[in-house]
C-alpha positions in Angstrom: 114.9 59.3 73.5 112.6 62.2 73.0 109.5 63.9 74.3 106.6 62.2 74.2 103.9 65.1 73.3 100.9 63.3 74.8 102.3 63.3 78.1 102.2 67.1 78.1 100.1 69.2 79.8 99.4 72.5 79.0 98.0 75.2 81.4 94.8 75.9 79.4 93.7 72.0 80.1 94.6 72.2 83.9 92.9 75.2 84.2 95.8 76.2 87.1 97.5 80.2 86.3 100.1 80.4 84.8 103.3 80.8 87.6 103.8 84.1 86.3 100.0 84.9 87.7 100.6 83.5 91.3 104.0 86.0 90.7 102.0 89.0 90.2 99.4 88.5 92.9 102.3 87.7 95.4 103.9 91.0 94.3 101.0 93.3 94.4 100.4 91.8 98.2 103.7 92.3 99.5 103.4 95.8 97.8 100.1 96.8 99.9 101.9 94.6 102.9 104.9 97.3 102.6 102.6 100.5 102.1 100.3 99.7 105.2 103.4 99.4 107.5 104.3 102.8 105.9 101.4 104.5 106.2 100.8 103.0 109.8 104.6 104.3 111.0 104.0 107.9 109.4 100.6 108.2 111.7 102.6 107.4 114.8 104.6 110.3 113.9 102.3 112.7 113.0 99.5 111.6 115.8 97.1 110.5 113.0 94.8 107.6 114.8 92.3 107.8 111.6 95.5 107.3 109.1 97.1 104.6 111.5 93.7 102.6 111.0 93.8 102.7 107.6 97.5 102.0 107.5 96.9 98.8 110.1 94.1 97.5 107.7 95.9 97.4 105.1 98.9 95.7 106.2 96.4 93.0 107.5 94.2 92.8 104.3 97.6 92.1 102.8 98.6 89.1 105.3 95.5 87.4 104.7 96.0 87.9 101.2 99.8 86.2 101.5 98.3 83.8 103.6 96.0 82.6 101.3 98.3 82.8 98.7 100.6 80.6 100.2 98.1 78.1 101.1 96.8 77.7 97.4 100.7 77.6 96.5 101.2 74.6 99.0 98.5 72.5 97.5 96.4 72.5 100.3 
């Protein structure tokens, strides 16, 4: 039994990313995700309100951005 090539798909006819793409994106959002929770702690400390708005906006830019990752991973 072997493969039958015109039942493959390749990504360039689907026009889906590659899963290495949806990897990177993922990554760079949990990376903001991480620094805005930093950044918003650090303010606390230091009585910064102006960096602990900054800090909080990011953290929620970077939800959304999971969010909406996860949503276009799900299929929906």
């Amino acid at each position: 039994m072997g493969i039958d090539k015109q039942k493959i798909k390749k990504l360039d006819k689907t026009d889906e990313p590659a899963p290495m793409d949806k990897v990177d994106e993922r990554i760079d959002a949990e990376m903001k995700l991480i620094e805005g929770k930093t950044k918003e702690e650090v303010a606390k400390g230091l009585a910064n309100d102006e960096l602990a708005r900054k800090g909080r906006k990011m953290k929620e830019d970077a939800e959304d951005q999971l969010k909406g990752l996860r949503e276009r991973g799900s299929g929906k």
